[in-house]
N, C-alpha and C positions, 0 to 999 in steps of 0.2 A: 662266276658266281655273283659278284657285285650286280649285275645289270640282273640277273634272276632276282635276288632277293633282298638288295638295298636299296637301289635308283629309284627315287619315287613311292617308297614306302608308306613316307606321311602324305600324296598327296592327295589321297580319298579320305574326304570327313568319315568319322567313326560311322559304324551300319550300324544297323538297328537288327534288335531282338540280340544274337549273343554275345558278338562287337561289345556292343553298348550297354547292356549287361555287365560285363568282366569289367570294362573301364571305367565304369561303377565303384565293382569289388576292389579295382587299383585304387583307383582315387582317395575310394575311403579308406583303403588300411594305410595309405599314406598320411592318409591326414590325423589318423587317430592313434595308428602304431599297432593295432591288436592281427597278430599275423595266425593268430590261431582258427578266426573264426571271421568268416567274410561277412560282408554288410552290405545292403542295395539298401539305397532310400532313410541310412540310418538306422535300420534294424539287422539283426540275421539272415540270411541269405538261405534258407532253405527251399527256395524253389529250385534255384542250382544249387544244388547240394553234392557237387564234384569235392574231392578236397583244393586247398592253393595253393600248388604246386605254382602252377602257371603267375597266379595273382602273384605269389612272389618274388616271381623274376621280373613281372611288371612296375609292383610296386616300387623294388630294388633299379631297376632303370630310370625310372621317375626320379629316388633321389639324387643319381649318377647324373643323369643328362636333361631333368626339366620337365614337366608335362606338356607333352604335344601327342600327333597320331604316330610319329617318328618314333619316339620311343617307347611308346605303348607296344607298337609291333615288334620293337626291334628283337625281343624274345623268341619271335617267332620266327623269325630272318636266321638269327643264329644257328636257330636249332637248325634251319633246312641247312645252312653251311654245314656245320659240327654232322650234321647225318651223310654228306656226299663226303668230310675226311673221312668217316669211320667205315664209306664204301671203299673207297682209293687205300688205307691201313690194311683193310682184312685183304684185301686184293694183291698186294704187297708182302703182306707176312704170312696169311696162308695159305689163298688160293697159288703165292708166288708168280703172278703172270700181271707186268706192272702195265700190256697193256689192255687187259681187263678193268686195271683199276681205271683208268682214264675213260672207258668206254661206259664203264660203269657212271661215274662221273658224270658224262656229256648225258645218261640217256634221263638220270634222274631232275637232272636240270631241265630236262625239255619235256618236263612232262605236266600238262597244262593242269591238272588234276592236283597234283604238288605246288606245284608255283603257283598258287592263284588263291581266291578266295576261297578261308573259311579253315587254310593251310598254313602253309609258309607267307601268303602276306596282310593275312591281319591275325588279331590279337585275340586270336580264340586256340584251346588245348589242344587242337588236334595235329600242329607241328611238333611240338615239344613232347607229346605223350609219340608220337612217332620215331623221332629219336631212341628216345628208350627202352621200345618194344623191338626196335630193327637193334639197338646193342644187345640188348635181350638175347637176343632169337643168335644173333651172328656167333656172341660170347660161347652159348651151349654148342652150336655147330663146331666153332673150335676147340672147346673144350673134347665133344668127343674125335677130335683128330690126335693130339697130341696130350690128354688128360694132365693138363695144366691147372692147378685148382684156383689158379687168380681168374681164370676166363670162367671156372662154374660162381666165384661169388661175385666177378662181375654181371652176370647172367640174374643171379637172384635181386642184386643191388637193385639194377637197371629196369628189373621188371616190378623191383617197388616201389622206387621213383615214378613210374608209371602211375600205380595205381594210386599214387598222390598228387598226380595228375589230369587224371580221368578214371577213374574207379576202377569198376569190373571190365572197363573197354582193354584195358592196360592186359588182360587175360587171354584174348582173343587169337593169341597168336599159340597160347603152349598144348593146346589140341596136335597140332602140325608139331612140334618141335618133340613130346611124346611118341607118337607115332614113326616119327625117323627115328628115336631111341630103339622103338622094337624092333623095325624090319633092318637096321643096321647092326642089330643085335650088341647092342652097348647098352643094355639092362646094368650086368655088372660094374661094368664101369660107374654106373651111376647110384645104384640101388645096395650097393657092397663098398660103397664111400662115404665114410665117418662128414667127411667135407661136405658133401650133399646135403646132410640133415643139420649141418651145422648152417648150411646156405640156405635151409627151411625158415631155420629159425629167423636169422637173420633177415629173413623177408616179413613175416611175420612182426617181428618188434617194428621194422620201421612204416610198414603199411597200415596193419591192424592197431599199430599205436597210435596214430593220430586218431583213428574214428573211434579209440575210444578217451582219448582226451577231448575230442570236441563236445562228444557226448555227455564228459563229465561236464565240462564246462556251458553247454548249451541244452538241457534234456528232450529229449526226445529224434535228435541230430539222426542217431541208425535207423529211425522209423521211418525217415523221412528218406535216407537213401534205399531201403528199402522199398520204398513206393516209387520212386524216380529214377532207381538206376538196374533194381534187380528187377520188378515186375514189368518196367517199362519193355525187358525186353519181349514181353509176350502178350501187351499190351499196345495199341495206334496212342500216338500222343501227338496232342497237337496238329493232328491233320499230316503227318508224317507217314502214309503208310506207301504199299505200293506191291506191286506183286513176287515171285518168288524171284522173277529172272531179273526184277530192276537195277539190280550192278551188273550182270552180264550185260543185260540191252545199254549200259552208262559206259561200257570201259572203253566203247571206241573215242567217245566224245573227250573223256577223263586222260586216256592215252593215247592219242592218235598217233594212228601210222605202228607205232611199235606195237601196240595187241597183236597185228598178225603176224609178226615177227615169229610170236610163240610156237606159231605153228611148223617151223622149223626146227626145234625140240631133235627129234632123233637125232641131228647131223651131229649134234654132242654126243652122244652115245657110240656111234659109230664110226667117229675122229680117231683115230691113232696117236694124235702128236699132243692131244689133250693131256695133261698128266692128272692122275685117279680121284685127286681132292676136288678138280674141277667137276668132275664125273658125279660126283658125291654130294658134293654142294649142289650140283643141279638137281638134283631127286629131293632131296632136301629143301632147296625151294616151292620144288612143283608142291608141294607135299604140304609145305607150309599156304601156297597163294589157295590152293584147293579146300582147303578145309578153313581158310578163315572167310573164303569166300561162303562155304554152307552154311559156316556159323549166322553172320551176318545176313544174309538172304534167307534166314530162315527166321529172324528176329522178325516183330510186327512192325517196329518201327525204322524205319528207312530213310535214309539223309546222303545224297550223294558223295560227301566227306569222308561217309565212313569207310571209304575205301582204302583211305587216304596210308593206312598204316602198313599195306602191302607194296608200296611203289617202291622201295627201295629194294625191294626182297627183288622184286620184281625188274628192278634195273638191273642189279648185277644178273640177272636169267639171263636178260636179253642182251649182255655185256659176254657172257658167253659162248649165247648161241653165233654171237656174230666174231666172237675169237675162234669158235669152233668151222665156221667156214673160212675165214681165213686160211686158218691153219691145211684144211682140206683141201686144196690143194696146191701144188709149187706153181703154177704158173702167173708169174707177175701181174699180166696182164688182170686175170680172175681175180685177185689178189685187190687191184686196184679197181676194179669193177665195184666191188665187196664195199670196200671201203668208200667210194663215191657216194652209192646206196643210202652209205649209213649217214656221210656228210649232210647228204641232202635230204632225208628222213629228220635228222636233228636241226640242221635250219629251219626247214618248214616249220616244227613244232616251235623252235625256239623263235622266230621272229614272230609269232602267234604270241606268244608269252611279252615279249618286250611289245606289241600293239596292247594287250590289255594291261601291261604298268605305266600304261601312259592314258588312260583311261581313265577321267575325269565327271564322267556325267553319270551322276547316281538322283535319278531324277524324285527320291520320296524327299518331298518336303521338309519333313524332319532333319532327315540328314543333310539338304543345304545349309542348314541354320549353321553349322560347321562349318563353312568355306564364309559367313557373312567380316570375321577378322581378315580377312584375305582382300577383300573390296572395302572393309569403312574401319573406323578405328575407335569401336563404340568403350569410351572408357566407363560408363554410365548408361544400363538399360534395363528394362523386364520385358522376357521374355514371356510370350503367351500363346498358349495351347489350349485347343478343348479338350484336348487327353490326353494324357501322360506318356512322355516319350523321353525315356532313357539318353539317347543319344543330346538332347536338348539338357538335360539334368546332367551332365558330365561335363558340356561346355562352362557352364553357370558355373559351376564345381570348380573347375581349371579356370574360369576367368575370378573368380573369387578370390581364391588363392596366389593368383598372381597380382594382385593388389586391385581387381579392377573393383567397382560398387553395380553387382549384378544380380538380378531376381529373377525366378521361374513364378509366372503363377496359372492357373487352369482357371478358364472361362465357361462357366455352365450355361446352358441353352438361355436362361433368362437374363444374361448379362454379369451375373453376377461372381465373384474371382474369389478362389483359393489359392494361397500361396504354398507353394511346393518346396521351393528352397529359397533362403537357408531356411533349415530348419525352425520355426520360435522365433523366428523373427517377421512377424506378420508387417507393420507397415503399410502407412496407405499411398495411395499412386498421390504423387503432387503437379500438380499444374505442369506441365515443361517437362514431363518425365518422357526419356526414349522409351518407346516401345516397338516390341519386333514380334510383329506376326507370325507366327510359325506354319499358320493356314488358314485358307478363305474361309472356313467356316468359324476358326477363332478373331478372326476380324468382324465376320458378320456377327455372330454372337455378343462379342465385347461392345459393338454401336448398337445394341438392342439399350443400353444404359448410360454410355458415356459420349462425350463429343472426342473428334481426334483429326488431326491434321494430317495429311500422307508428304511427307518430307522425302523419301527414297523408296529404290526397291532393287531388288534383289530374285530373278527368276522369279520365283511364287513366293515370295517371302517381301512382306510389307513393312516399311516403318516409319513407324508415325511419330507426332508430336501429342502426347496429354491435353485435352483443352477442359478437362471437369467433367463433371457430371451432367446429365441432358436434364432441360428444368423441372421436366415431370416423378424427377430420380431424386430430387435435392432431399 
């Protein structure tokens, strides 16, 4: 698990657009303390209008272990660990078949879709809200085996932690988890249990309590996830769209090699030596991958990620289709066949995984500005941009805070410069000041007005020496 989802965590500078975003919303609640209500740029953060869940575990890292890319992500590292114990736990305590839980284990770690960007290794919701939509989903499944009531208000807990994680996405999964209630016929069980509506509630105060404390505290807050998070789903945002099939036509790429695994399905059914929860939780899975897949494929707006909340559900499947042939039949030989298969199914994907954690060239300009402490030891500079780029406002941010004397400012086509961060504190460029190009067009734009010396470089990223104003500017 270490080499999946710690080796090399920090070594890709922050991305741009949700990255860089969120490391944003860290930065500032670190810096200011208000855990209630996120900030980009020193205001409210109502364009991401998720709750901060996530920004929490970010911020609370930060004070633990420092601001870098290392611990910004490390929330999301964790969560994919804590998601592969809580496949290997339910494999152990209720499917009872420990080696399920290991197979389970190996198949979610290898699966390039989970381990990789926009997941488990950077610093966006979609690992941590995955977490607790797969305890969600697992808790109700055992809950209706052994009607145990800690596993139904783990179930409600887990699913509203979620949804203080990522909204209405956090929902996505209880279509599937409904529907095995009816055809399993554990209606009663659930709907004839004082504990149930107690576990309603209890989802309710800690979900619906925050968006309406934010709201109190920020007015207008539900309008705005109202337009962002419920219409979006029936709405193209952002150039996001795609057609009905485009997670089908993604799951070979997202799971290689084990997609067609699935198609082995019967040989669980018709195993002997399977015992009946195994049997049970497989219908249950299909049941759950099938209907979040409609859900989601039937939304307007489409993001490869979004798949991302099925792969666990989906690793113990395929943790059991491949226990289920084993099991079928005694002959060693087959036996070790079986298991070769799966060996080498899981290397392929997993040495695929550790080439892109070692994976260094993220060639947008903005985000080199990120790797420029890595090559020079600029204690003194401003950075310049003809447009605003999040990921370049979070280094400023973190290089401020750790004592350095650093500026953002944006260069408009005539030469002329707005300072971005810090905030109020405008400032003029002085003779001898470093300056770091952030792109050829904010270097050409900036000599439309001033003189400048080229001292270094860096890929596409320039840096100069201040030499004044050009004399026609004075």
């Amino acid at each position: 698990m270490y080499f999946a989802f710690i080796h090399n965590l920090g070594k890709l500078s922050i991305r741009l657009w949700d990255e860089s975003r969120m490391a944003n919303n860290a930065i500032e609640m670190y810096e200011h303390g208000d855990f209630i209500i996120k900030h980009f740029d020193g205001k409210p953060d109502n364009w991401s209008s998720k709750p901060p869940f996530t920004v929490w575990m970010q911020t609370l890292s930060f004070h633990l272990f420092g601001i870098n890319e290392f611990t910004f992500r490390l929330p999301s590292a964790l969560a994919g660990i804590l998601t592969s114990l809580i496949l290997l736990f339910f494999s152990f305590k209720i499917i009872k078949n420990e080696l399920h839980g290991i197979l389970s284990l190996m198949v979610l770690i290898s699966i390039v879709g989970y381990v990789g960007y926009h997941v488990t290794r950077t610093g966006d919701n979609d690992a941590i809200l995955t977490l607790w939509t797969t305890l969600g989903a697992l808790s109700f499944f055992s809950f209706t085996e052994n009607k145990n009531k800690k596993y139904l208000y783990l179930g409600f807990i887990s699913f509203a932690l979620g949804v203080l994680t990522k909204s209405v996405a956090a929902l996505f999964l209880t279509p599937g988890i409904l529907i095995y209630i009816l055809i399993s016929k554990k209606i009663k069980v659930f709907f004839l249990n004082k504990h149930f509506y107690i576990g309603i509630i209890v989802f309710l105060i800690i979900s619906l309590g925050y968006y309406l404390l934010r709201d109190s505290l920020s007015p207008g807050y539900i309008n705005h996830v109202l337009e962002n998070e419920i219409f979006r789903f029936h709405t193209v945002k952002v150039r996001h769209s795609g057609p009905f099939l485009f997670y089908i036509n993604r799951l070979n790429e997202q799971i290689p090699y084990w997609f067609w695994a699935t198609l082995l399905i019967p040989f669980v059914y018709i195993s002997k030596k399977l015992n009946p929860v195994a049997k049970r939780f497989t219908t249950f899975s299909i049941i759950i991958v099938l209907t979040y897949l409609l859900v989601i494929s039937t939304s307007q707006t489409k993001l490869p990620w979004y798949i991302a909340q099925v792969f666990p559900i989906w690793a113990s499947l395929i943790a059991i289709i491949v226990t289920s042939l084993i099991k079928f039949k005694k002959s060693l030989i087959i036996k070790g066949i079986i298991l070769s298969i799966f060996i080498t199914i899981f290397y392929l994907n997993y040495s695929l995984i550790l080439r892109n954690n070692n994976h260094t060239n993220w060639e947008m300009v903005m985000v080199q500005f990120g790797y420029l402490n890595d090559h020079f030891n600029l204690n003194e500079y401003t950075a310049v941009s003809e447009k605003y780029s999040a990921p370049v406002v979070f280094y400023v941010k973190k290089d401020i805070l750790n004592g350095k004397k650093a500026r953002y400012i944006r260069v408009h086509k005539n030469g002329n410069t707005t300072t971005i961060w810090p905030k109020n504190k405008k400032g003029k460029l002085e003779i001898g000041d470093t300056l770091v190009f952030c792109s050829k067009n904010s270097e050409k734009f900036f000599l439309r007005m001033h003189n400048t010396e080229s001292i270094n470089k860096y890929r596409r990223i320039e840096i100069h020496t201040y030499k004044g104003l050009k004399e026609n500017n004075k």
